[in-house]
Residue frames relative to the residue before (quaternion, step in Angstrom):
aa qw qx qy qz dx dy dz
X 1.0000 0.0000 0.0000 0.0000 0.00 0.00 0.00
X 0.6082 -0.5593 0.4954 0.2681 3.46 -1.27 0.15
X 0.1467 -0.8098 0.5565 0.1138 3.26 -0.44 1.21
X 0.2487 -0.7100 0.6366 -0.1697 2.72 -1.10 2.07
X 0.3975 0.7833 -0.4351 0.1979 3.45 0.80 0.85
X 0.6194 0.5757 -0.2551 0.4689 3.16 1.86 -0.10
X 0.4470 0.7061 -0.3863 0.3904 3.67 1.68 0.55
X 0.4702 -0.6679 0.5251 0.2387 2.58 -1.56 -0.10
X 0.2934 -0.7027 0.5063 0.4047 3.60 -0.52 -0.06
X 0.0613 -0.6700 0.7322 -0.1059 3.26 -1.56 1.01
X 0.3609 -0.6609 0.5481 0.3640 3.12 -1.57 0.68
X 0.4963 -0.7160 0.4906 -0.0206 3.07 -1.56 1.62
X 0.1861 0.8036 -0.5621 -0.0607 3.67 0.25 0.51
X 0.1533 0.7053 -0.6916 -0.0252 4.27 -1.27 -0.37
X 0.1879 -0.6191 0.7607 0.0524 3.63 -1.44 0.94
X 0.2096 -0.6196 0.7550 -0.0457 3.52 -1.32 1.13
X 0.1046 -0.7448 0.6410 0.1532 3.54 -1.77 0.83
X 0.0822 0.7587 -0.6330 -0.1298 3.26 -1.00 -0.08
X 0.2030 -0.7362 0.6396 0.0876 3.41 -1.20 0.86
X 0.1498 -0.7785 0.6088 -0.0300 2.94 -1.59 1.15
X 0.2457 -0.8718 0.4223 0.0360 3.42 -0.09 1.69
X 0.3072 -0.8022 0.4912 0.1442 3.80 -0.35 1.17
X 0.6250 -0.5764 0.4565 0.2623 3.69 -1.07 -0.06
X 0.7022 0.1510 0.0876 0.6902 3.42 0.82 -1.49
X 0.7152 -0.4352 0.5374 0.1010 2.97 -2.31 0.07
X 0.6924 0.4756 -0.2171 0.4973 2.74 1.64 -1.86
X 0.5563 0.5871 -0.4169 0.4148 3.78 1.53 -0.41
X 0.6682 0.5136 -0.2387 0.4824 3.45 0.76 -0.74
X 0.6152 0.4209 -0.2955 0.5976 3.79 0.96 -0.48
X 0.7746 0.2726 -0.3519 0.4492 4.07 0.51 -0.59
X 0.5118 0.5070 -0.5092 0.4709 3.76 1.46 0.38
X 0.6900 0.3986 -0.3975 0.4551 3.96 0.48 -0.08
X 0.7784 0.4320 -0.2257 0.3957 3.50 0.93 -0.47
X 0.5109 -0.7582 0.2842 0.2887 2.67 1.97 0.57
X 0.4749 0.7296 -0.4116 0.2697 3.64 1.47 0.23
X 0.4090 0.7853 -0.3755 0.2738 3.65 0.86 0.31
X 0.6374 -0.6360 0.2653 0.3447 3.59 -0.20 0.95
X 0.7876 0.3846 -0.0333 0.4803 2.97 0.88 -1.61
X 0.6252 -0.6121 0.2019 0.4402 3.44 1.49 0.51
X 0.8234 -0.2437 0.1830 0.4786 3.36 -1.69 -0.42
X 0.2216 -0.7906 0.5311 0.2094 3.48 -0.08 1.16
X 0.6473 0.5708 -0.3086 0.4000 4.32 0.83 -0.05
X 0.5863 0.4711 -0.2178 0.6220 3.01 1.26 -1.16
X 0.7414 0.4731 -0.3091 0.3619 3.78 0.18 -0.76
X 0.7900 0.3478 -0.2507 0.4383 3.48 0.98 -0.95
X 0.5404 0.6169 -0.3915 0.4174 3.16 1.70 0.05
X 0.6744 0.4122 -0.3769 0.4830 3.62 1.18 -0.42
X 0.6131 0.4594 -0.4728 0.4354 3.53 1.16 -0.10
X 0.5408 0.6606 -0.3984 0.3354 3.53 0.80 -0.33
X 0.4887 0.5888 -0.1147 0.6336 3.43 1.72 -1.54
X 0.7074 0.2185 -0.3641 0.5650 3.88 0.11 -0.11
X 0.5872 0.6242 -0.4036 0.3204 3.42 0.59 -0.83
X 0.6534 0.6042 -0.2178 0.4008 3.51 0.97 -1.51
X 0.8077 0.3762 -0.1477 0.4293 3.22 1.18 -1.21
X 0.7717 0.1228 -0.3933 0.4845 3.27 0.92 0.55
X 0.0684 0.7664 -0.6364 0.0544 3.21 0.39 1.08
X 0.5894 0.5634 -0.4494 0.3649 3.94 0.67 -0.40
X 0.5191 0.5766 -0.4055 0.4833 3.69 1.48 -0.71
X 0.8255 0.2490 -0.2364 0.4479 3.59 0.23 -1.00
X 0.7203 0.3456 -0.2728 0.5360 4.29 0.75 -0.01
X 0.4438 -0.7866 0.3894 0.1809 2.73 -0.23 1.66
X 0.7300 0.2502 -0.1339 0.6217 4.13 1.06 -0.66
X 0.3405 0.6265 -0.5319 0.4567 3.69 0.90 1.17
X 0.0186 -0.8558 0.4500 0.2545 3.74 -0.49 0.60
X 0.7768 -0.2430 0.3491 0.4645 3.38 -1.11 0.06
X 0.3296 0.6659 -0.6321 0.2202 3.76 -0.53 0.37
X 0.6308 -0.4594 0.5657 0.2665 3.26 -2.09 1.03
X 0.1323 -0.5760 0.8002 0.1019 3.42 -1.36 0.73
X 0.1823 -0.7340 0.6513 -0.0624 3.49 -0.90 1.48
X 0.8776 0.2639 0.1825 0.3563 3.71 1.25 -0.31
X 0.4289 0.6832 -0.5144 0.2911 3.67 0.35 0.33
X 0.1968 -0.6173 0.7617 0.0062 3.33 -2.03 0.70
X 0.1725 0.7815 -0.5937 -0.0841 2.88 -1.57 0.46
X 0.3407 -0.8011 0.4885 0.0596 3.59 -1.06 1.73
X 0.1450 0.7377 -0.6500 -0.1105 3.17 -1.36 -0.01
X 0.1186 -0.7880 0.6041 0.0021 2.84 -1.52 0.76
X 0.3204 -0.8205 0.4617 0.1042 3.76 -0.23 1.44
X 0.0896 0.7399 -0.6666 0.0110 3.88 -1.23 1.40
X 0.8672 0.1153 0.0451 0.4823 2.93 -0.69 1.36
X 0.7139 -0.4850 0.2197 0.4548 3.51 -0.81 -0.91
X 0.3387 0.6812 -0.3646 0.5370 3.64 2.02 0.65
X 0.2658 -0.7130 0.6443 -0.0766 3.43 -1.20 0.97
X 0.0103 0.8476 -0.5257 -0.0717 3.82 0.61 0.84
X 0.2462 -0.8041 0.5130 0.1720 3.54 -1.02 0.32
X 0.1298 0.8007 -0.5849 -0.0080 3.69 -0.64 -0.20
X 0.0527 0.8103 -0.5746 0.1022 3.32 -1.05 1.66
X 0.0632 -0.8158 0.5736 -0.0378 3.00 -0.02 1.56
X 0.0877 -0.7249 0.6824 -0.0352 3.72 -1.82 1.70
X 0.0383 -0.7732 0.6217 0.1188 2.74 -1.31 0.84
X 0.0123 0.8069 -0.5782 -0.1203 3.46 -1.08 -0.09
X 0.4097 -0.5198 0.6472 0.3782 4.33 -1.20 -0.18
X 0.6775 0.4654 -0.5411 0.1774 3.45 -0.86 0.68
X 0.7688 -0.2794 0.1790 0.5467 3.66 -1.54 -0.12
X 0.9198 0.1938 -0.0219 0.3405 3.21 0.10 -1.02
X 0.6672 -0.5953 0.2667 0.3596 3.79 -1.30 0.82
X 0.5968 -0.5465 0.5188 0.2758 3.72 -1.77 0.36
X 0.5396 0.6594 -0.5100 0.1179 3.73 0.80 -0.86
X 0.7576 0.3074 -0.5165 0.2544 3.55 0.28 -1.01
X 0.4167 0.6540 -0.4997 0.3859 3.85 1.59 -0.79
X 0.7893 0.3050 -0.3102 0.4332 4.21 0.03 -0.85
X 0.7088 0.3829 -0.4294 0.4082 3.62 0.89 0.34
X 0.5061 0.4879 -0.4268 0.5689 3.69 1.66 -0.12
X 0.5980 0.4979 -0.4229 0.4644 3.89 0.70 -0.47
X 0.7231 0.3726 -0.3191 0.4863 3.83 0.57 -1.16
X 0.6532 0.3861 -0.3792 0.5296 3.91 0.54 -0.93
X 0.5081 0.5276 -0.4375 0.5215 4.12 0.34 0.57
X 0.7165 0.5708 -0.1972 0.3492 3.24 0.35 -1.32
X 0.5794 0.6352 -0.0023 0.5107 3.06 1.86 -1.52
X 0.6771 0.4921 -0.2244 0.4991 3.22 1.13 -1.36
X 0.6619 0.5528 -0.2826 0.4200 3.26 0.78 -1.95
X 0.6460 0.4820 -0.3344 0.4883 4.16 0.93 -1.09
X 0.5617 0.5518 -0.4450 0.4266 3.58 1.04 -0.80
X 0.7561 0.4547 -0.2549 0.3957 3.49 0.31 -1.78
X 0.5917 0.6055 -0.3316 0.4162 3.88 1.15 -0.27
X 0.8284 0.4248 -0.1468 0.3344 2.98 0.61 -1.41
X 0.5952 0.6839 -0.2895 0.3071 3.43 1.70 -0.92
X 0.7255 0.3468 -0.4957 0.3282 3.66 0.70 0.20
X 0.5991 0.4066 -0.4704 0.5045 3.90 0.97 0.49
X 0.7838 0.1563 -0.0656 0.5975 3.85 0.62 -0.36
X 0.3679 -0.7711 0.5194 -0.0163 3.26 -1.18 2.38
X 0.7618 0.4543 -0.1763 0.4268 2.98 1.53 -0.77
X 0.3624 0.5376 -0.6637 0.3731 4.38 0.97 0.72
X 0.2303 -0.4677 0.8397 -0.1518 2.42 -2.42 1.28
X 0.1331 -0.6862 0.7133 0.0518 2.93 -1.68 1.32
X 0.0678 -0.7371 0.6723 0.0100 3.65 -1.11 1.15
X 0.9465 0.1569 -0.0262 0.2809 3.08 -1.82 -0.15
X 0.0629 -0.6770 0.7180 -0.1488 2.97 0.03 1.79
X 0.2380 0.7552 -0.6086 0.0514 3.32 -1.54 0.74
X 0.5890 -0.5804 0.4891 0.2774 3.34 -1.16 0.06
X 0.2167 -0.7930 0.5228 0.2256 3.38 0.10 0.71
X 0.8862 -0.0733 0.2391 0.3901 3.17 0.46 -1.61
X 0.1889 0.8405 -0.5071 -0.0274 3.87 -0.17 0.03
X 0.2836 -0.8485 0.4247 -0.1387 3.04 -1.57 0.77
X 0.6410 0.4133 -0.2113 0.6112 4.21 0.16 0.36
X 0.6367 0.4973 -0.4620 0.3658 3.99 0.69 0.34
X 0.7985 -0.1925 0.2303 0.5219 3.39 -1.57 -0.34
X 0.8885 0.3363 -0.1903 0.2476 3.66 0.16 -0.74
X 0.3918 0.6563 -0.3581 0.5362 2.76 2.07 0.35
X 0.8628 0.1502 -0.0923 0.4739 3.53 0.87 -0.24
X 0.1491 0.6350 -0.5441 0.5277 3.10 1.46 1.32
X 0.2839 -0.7078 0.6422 0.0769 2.73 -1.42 1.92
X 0.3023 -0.7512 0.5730 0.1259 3.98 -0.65 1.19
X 0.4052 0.6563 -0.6104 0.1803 3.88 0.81 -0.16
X 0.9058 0.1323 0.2615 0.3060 2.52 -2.09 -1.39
X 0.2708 -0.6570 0.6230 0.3271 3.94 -0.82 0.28
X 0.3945 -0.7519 0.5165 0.1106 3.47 -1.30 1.11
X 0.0934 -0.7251 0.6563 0.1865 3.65 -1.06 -0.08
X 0.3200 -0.7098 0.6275 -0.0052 3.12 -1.86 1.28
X 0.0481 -0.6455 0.7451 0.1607 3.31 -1.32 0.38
X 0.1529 -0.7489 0.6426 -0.0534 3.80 -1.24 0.86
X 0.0343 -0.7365 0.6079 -0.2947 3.42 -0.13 1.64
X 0.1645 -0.8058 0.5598 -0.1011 3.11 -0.88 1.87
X 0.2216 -0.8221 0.5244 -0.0093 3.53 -0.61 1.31
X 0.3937 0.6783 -0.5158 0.3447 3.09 -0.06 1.85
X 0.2709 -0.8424 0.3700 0.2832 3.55 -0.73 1.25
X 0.6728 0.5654 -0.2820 0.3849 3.10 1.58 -0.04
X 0.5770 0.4891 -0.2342 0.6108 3.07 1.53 -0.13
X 0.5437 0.1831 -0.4773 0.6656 3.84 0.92 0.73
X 0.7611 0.3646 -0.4720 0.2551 3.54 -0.05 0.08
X 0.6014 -0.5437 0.2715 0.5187 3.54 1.76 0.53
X 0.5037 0.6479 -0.4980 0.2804 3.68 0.51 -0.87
X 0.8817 0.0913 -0.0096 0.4627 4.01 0.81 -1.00
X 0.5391 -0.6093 0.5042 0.2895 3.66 -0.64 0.89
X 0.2252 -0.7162 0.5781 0.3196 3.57 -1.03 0.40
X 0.1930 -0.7955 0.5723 -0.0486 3.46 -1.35 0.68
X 0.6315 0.5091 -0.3093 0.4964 3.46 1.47 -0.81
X 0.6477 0.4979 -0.1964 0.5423 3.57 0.89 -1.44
X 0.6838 0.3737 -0.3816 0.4971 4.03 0.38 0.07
X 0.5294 0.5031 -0.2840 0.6213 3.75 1.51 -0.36
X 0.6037 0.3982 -0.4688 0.5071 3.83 1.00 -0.22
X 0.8265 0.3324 -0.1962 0.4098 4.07 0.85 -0.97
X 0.5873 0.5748 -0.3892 0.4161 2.64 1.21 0.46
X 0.6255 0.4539 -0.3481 0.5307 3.61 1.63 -0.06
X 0.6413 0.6126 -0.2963 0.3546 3.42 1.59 -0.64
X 0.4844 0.5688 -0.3525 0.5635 3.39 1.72 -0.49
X 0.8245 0.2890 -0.3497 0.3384 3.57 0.62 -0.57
X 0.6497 0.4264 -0.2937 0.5565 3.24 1.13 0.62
X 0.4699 -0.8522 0.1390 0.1832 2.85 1.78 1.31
X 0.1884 0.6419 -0.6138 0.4191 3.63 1.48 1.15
X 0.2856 -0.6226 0.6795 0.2628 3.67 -1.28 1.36
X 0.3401 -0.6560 0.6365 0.2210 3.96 -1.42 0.59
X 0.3055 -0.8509 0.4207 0.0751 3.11 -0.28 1.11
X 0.8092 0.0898 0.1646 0.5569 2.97 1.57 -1.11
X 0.1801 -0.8535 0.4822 -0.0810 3.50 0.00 1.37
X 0.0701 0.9394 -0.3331 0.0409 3.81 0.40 0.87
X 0.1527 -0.8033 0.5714 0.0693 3.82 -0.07 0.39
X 0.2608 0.7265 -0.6117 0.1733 3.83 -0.31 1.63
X 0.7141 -0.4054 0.4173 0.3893 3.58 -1.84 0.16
X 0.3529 -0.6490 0.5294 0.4172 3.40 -1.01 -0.14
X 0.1683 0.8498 -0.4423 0.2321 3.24 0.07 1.48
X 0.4626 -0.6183 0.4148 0.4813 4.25 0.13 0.65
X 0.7170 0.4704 -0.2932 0.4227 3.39 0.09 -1.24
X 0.6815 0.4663 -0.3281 0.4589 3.46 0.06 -1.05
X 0.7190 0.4198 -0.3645 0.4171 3.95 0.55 -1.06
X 0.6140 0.5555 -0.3412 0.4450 3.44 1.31 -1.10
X 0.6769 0.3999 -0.2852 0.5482 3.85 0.41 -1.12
X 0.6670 0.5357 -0.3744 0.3577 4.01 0.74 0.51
X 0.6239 0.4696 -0.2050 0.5901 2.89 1.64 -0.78
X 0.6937 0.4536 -0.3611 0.4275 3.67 1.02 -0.36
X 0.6061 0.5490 -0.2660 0.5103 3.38 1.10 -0.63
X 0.4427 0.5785 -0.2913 0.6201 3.84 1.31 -1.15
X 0.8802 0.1342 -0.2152 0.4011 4.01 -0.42 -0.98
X 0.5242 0.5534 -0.4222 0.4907 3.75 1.01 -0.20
X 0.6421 0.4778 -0.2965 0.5211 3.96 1.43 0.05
X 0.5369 -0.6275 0.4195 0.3769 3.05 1.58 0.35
X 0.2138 0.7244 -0.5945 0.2757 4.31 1.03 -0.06
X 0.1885 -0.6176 0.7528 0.1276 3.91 -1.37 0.76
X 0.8046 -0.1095 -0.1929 0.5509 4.04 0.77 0.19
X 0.2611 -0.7469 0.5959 0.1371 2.87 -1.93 0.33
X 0.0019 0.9122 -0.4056 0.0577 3.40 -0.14 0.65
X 0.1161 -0.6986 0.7061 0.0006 3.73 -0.78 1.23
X 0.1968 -0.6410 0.7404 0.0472 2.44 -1.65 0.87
X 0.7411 0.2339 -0.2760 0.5656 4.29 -0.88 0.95
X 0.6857 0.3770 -0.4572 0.4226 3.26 -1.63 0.23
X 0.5770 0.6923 -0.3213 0.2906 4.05 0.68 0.33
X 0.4294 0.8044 -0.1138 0.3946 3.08 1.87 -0.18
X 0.2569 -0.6496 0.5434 0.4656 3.74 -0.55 -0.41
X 0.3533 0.6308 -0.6470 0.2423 3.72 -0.01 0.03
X 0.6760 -0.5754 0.3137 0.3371 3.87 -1.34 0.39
X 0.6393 0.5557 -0.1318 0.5149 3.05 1.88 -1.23
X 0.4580 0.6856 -0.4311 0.3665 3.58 1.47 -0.16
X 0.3103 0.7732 -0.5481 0.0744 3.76 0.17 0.04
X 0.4813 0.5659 -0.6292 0.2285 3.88 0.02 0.23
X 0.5375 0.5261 -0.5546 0.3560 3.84 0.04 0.32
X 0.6534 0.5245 -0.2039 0.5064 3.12 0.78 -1.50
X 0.6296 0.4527 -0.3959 0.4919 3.86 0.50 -0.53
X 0.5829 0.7588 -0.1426 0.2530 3.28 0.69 -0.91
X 0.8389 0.2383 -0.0980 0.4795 2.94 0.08 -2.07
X 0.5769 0.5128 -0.4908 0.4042 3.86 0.70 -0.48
X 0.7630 0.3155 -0.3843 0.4130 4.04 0.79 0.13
X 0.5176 0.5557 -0.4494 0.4704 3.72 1.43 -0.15
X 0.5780 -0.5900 0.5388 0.1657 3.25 -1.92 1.87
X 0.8281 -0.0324 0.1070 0.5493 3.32 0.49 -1.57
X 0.1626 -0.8072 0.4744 0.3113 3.47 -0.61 0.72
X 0.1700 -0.8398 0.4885 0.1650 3.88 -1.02 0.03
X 0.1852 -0.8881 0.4207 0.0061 2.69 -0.35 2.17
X 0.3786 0.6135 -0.5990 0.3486 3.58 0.78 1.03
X 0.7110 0.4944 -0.3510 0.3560 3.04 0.78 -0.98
X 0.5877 0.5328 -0.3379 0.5065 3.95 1.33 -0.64
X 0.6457 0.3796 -0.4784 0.4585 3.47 0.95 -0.29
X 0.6296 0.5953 -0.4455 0.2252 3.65 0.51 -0.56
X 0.6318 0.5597 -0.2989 0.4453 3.06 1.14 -1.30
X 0.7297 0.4444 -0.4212 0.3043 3.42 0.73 -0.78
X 0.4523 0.6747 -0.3730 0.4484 3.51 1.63 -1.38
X 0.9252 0.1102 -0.1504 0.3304 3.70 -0.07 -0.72
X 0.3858 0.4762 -0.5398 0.5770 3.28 1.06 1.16
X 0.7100 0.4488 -0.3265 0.4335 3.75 0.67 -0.90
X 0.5906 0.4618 -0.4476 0.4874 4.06 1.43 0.10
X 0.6837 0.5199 -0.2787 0.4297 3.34 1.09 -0.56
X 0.7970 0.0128 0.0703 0.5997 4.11 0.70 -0.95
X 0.5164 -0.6834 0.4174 0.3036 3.79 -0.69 1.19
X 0.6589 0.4301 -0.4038 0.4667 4.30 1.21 -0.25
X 0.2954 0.6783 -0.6521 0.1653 3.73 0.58 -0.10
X 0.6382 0.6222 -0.2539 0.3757 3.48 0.28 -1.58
X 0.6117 0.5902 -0.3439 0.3990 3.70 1.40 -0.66
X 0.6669 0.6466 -0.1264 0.3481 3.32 1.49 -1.21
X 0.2705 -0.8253 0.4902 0.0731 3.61 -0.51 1.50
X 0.2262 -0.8162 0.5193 -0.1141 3.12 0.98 1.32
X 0.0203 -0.8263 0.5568 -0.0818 3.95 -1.16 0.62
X 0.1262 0.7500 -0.6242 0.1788 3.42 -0.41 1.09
X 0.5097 0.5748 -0.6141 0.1810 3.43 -1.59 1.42
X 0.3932 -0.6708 0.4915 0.3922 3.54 -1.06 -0.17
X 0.4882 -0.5450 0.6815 0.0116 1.99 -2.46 0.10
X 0.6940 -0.2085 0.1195 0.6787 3.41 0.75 1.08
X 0.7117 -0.2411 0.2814 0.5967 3.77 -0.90 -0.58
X 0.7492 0.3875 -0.4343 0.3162 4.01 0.43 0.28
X 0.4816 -0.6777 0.5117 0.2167 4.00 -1.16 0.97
X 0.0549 0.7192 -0.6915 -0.0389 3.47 -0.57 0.86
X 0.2306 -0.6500 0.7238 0.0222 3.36 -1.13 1.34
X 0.0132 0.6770 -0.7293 -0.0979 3.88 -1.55 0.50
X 0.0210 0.8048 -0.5795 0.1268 2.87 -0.39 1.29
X 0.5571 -0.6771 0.3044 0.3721 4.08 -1.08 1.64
X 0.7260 -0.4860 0.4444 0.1980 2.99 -1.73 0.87
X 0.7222 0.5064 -0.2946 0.3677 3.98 0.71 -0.32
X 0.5514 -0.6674 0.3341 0.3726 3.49 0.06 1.65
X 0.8170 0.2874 -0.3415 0.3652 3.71 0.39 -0.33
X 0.5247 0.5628 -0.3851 0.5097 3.57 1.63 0.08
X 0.2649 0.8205 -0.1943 0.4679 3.18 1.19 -0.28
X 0.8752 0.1531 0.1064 0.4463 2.51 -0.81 -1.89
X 0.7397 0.3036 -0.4566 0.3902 3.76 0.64 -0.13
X 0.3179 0.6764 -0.5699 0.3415 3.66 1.27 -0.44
X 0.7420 0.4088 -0.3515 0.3985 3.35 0.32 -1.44
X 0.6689 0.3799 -0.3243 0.5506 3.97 0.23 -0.67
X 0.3864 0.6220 -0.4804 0.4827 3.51 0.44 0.43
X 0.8218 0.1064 0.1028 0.5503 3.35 -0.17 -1.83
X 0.5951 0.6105 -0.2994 0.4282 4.02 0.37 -0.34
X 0.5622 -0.2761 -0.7128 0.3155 1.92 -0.88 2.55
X 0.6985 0.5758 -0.3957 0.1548 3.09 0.58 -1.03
X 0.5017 0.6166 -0.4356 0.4223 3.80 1.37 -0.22
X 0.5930 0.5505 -0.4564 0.3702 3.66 0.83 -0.33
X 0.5390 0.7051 -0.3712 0.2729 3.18 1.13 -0.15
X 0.3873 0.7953 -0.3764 0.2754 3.48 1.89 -0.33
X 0.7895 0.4085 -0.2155 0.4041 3.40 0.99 -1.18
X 0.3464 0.6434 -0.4777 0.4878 3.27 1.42 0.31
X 0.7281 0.5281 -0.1220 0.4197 3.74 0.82 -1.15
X 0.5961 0.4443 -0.3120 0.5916 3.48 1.23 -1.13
X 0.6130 0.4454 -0.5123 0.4042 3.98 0.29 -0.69
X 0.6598 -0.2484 0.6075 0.3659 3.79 0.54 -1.30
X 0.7358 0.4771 -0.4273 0.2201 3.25 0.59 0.13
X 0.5665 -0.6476 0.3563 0.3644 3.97 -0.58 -0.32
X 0.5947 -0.5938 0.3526 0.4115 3.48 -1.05 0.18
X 0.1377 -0.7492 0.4924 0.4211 3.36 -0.32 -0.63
X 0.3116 -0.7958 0.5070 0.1122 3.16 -0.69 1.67
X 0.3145 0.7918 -0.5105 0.1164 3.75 0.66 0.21
């Protein structure tokens, strides 16, 4: 399976159709009147749909395990067509589609296996995905391209002793979320220096700044403290996130003095100095934090 351990959870929603096409009239008149040997032919394929949904990981071999929190299922009758619609949802890393097309192409089946001793001639067609909703591209900000400055805070790593690795794991997710890095920096953990980085960083017109080290409790740890005496507003969702999903992942996350706010219309994010704290901070908040500057202009969530 795909290892989806680096999501997030989100509510997941997707509606699948399938259409089941009948022979006769008289098939369509003994499905509403419920005259069908084998019983209520709606009610039945709807609870097989509903089991169907829930173990789709049993029957797709690279489907994972996920809560169903939700399903429906509609129909609506033209003629000699039987439309379906099976809409799941669930909270977890990953989406519902194949679970609402194994639920709707069930539903289909179960009407198939019902209907076939009074009518020789049903056909199921068009299974599809109508729609889906609650992943990565649902909350991909599409504005404006952004620019980054990325300014590592390490005294041992400006004094050569250590390669950086965390801070190339910061531009290396920002390129894929297509923020251009203007500026790629390698400094002590010194006040001045962080301060005269961030001013120079937003006088360039930068939409983020980002450090990586100095977040720690060690003596030499000092990027917060540089920091907060120049940040307008701080935003403590974003410090809880980073911490929330570093703290599912390793038991010291919670240690980390992590910083996020602006500075006028620019986001300054500290974020810890260890290539894998780092790197998830960013998968933490990334893309959907770019959405800040959507807000600072004036704009609105989208509450959908």
């Amino acid at each position: 399976m795909v290892d989806i351990t680096h999501k997030n959870n989100t509510l997941r929603t997707a509606t699948a159709q399938a259409i089941v096409q009948v022979g006769t009239k008289e098939t369509i008149e003994a499905i509403i009147t419920k005259n069908i040997p084998k019983g209520d032919v709606f009610e039945m394929a709807k609870t097989a749909g509903l089991f169907a949904a829930k173990r789709t990981s049993d029957m797709i071999p690279d489907c994972h395990p996920l809560p169903i929190e939700y399903t429906s299922v509609n129909y609506a009758i033209n003629n000699l067509e039987i439309t379906i619609e099976m809409t799941v949802k669930t909270i977890y890393k990953t989406g519902v589609e194949v679970e609402a097309m194994h639920g709707a192409s069930v539903v289909a089946l179960t009407m198939y296996d019902m209907l076939k001793p009074i009518d020789k001639n049903v056909e199921i067609k068009h299974i599809k995905l109508l729609n889906k909703r609650g992943g990565k591209s649902t909350y991909k900000d599409n504005g404006a391209p952004y620019t980054a400055g990325v300014i590592v805070c390490s005294d041992s790593i400006s004094a050569g002793h250590k390669k950086d690795k965390a801070g190339k794991e910061i531009v290396k997710k920002l390129e894929t979320c297509a923020v251009k890095v203007n500026r790629y920096t390698i400094i002590p953990d010194e006040k001045d220096q962080i301060r005269n980085q961030v001013k120079e960083l937003i006088k360039e017109g930068n939409d983020l700044v980002i450090f990586t080290g100095g977040t720690g409790l060690s003596p030499r740890d000092n990027t917060p403290e540089a920091l907060l005496p120049l940040i307008d507003r701080r935003i403590p969702g974003i410090e809880e996130t980073i911490r929330a999903y570093g703290q599912d992942r390793m038991p010291y996350a919670m240690l980390s003095r992590s910083v996020a706010g602006v500075i006028g219309d620019t986001l300054v994010l500290a974020l810890p100095g260890s290539t894998n704290g780092a790197k998830e901070s960013m998968e933490a908040i990334f893309p959907s934090v770019l959405h800040v500057f959507r807000i600072l202009q004036g704009g609105k969530h989208d509450g959908k």
